[in-house]
N, C-alpha and C positions, 0 to 999 in steps of 0.2 A: 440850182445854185449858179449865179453867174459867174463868169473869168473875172481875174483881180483886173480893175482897172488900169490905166496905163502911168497912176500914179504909185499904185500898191504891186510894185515889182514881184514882190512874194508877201504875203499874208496867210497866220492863221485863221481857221474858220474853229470855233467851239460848240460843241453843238449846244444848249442847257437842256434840251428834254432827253438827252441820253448820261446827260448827269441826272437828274432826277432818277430816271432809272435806273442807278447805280446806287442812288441811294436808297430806293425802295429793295434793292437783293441784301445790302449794309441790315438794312431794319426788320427786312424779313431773314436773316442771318438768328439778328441779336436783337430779338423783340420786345425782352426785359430790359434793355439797356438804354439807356441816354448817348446820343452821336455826340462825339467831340470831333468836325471836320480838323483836318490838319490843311492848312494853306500855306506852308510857309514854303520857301523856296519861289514866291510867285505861284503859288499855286500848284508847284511842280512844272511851271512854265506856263499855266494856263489863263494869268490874271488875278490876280490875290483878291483884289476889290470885288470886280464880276462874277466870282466863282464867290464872293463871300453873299454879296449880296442874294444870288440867285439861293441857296441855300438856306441863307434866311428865311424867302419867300419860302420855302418850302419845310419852315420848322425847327431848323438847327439853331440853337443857341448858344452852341460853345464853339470855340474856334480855338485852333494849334497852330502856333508860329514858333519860328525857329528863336528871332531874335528882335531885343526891345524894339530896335528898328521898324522891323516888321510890324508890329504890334501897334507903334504908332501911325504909321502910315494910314492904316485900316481907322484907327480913333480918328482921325483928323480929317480922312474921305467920309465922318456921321457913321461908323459900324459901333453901334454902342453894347451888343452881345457882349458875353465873356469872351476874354482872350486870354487866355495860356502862352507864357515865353517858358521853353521847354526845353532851351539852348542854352549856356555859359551864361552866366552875368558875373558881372563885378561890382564890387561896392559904389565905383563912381557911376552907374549908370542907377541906380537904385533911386537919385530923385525924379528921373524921368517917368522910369518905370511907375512909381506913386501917382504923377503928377497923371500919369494917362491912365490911371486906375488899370495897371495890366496885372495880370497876377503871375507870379513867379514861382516856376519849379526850383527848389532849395535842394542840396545834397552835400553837404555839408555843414556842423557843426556851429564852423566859423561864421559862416556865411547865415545862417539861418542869426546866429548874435547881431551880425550886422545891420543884417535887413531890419530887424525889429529895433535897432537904436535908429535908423533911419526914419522908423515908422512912426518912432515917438508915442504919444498917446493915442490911443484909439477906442471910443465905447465900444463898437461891434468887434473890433479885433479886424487886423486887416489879410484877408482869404489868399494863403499861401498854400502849395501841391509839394508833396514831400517825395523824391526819389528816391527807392533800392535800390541796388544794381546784385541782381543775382545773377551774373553769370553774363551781362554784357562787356563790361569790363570798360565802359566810358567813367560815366556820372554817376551818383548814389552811392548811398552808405551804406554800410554793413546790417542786413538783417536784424543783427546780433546788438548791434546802435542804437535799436529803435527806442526802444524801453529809457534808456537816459536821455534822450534826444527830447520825446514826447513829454518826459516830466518835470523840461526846463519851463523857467520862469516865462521863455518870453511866448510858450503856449498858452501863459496865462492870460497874459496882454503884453506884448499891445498887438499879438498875431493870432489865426487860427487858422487851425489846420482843415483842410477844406478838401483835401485830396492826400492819396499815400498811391504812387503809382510804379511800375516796373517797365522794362523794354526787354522783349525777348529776340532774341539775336538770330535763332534757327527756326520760327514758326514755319519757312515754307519747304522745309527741308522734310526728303520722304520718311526719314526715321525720326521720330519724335523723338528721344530717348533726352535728348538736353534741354527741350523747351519744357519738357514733363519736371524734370531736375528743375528748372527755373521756377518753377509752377508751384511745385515742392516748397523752395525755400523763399518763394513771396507768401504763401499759404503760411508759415511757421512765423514771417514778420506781422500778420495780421492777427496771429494768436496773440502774439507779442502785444500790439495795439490794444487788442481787444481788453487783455489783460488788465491794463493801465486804465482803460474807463476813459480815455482820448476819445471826444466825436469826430467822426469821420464819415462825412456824409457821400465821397463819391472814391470809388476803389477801382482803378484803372491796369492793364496791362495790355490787352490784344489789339497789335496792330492792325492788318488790311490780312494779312496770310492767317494769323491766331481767328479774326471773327470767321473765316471760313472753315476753320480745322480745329480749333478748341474752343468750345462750347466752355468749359469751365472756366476760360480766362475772359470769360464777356465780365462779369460784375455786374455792377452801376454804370459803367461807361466805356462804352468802347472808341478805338481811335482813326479811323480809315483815311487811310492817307491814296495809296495807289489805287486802291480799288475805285475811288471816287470818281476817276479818272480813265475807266474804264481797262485797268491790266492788273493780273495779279502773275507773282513771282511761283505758283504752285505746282509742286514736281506733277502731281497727281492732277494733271487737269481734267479729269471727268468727273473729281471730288468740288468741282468748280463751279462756283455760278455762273450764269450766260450775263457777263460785262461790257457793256458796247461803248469802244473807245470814244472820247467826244472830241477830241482835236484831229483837223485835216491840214494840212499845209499841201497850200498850194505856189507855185512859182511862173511868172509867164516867160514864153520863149522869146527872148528879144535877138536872137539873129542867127541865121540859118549858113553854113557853109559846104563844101563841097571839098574835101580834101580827097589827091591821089594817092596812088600807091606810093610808098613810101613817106608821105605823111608826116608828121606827128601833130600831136595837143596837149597843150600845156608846157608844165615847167619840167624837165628833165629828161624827156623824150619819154614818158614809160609807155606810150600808147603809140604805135607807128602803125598807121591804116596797112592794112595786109590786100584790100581792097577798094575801089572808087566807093567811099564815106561819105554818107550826111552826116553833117553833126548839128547838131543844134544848143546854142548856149544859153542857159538857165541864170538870171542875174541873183542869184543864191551860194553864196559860199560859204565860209567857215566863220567867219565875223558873226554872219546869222546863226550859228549851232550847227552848219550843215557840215560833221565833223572829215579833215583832211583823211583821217583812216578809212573812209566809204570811197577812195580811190579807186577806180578800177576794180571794185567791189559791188557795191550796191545798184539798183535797179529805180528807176524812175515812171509814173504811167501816162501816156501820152496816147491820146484815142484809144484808150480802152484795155490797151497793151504794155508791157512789161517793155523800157528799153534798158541800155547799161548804161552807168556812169563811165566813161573811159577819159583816160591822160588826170593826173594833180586837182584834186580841186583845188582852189586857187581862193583867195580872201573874199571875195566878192565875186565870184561866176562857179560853175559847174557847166562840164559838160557832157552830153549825153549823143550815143550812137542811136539815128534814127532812120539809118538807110532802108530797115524791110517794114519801117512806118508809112501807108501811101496818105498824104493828103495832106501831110505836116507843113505848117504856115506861121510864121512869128505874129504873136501876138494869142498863141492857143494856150492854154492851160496844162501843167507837168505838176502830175501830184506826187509830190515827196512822202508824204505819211494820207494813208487815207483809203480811198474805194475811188476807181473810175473804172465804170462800165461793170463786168464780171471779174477783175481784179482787184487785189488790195494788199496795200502797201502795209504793217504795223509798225510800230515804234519798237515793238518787240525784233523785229526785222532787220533795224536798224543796229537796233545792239547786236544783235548777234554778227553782222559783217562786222560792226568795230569791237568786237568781246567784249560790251561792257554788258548794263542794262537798260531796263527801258526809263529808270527811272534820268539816270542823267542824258538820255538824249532828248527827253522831254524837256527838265533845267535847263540844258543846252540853247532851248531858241532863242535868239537873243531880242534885243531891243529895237533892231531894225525890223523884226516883223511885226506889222500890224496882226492885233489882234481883233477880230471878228466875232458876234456872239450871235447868235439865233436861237428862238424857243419853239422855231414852226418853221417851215419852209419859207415865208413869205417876209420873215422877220433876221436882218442882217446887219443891226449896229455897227457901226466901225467905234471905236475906242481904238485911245492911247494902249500900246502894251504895257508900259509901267503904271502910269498917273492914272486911265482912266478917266472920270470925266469928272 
């Protein structure tokens, strides 16, 4: 892999054959099941379009997005698969939503009236996903709902019901005891269903932590959203599959200094050199996702080696101690998330100096990092990180 050019200050690199492999552990998981990838959020940061496409080549036909937004984006880059908006809608966005053929998750009443006066007439009935909420406590109706719900008019036409699905809130937690509960009373909504003689051709609930730990929440369809992406949130990691993360962020060194004793770097003094210091600055800051709380915290890899972040990140630089580095030279490569040499950096890693997760330090990268895609070593696209091409 080459160093980012001297125009691509920092860029990711994605890998796609270690997504593919993510999705073959997904399939060999839940082998009865239909994948619905989740992209929303940018993919989790990794390119909504690129990660759609690649996917597709590899089989997927359903895709998760958070919001119509999203949904359209993907229709208008030529993604003509299903798209799920799985996120809030409101009645005024509902002629969009039609107009891009997205299909909408409903959890309420009202809103299910709306959408089908929106929909107007339809011979086939237009393919709506119906939300419980057993025990997340967002979106979805009451179990206990279901039965009136399914036996209104507008199930007759001019909508049909295409999906009935749940979110379980604790799937990666060591005691199952609530996602079982959850389990419980989506199980008790689908007698309900079943009941009524509603068809229902795809029955959803196991996110990315459920397809690794419960087997009975696979269905018709499962939803993998982190795992795609190679991490999963699981207390029990040897109950785990072998996930190979596919984003690397890398940043080049644009200029080398030499600070003395008493020192400092950055904004507030919190780093004052104890010793004659290389430091080295990283044109990567917090505007990019490289979050202010990795202060004097986190680690960076430069030839091969673990150095520290020390002194403020700052909007646009970082900087890093590299005095017991020998050979460092501006213009070398500093991997922020990734492998260089026999170290490695995770996105899990990252969270944990800022106590979040890995999921929003992935979100986090922003729009000044290019994104890179590769299916092979020899193969390094550049792409827009949002647009795409």
């Amino acid at each position: 892999m080459q160093n980012p050019t001297p125009t691509l200050p920092t860029s990711v690199t994605i890998d796609l054959g270690a997504l593919a492999h993510n999705l073959a552990q997904v399939r060999q998981r839940a082998p009865r099941s239909e994948v619905l990838a989740v992209v929303k959020a940018d993919a989790y940061g990794h390119g909504a379009l690129e990660i759609t496409r690649a996917l597709h080549h590899l089989g997927v036909r359903r895709f998760g997005v958070a919001t119509i937004d999203e949904g359209i984006s993907l229709r208008e880059a030529g993604i003509l698969d299903s798209i799920l908006v799985m996120g809030p809608t409101v009645a005024a966005q509902f002629p969009d939503l039609i107009a891009h053929q997205l299909t909408p998750v409903l959890y309420r009443a009202d809103l299910i009236r709306s959408f089908a006066a929106a929909v107007g007439f339809s011979d086939s009935g237009y393919t709506v996903h119906v939300k419980v909420d057993t025990g997340m406590g967002r979106l979805g109706i009451a179990p206990e709902e279901l039965a009136t719900l399914v036996a209104a008019t507008e199930f007759q036409s001019p909508l049909r019901l295409g999906g009935l699905m749940t979110h379980l809130a604790d799937a990666d937690n060591y005691d199952a005891t609530e996602t079982e509960a959850q389990l419980a009373r989506f199980q008790a909504a689908l007698t309900i269903l079943h009941q009524s003689g509603t068809p229902c051709p795809l029955i959803h609930a196991a996110n990315s932590a459920a397809i690794i730990r419960f087997p009975k929440a696979h269905y018709s369809l499962v939803r993998p959203g982190i795992m795609l992406y190679g991490y999963h949130t699981i207390a029990d990691a040897g109950s785990a599959p072998e996930l190979h993360p596919i984003l690397t962020w890398r940043a080049t060194i644009a200029h080398l200094r030499t600070l003395q004793v008493g020192d400092s770097v950055s904004y507030n003094r919190t780093f004052i050199a104890s010793r004659r210091t290389r430091i080295a600055v990283l044109p990567v800051g917090y505007a990019d996702g490289y979050n202010r709380l990795l202060s004097n915290k986190a680690s960076v890899l430069i030839n091969g080696r673990r150095v520290p972040v020390v002194g403020r990140i700052c909007m646009d630089m970082t900087m890093v101690d590299v005095t017991d580095i020998p050979g460092v030279e501006i213009g070398q490569e500093a991997v922020l998330i990734g492998t260089q040499g026999e170290q490695r950096i995770t996105a899990t890693d990252l969270a944990a100096w800022q106590e979040t997760i890995s999921y929003e330090v992935l979100c986090a990268i922003g729009p000044r990092v290019m994104r890179r895609y590769r299916s092979d070593p020899g193969d390094n696209r550049e792409q827009s990180p949002r647009t795409g091409d």
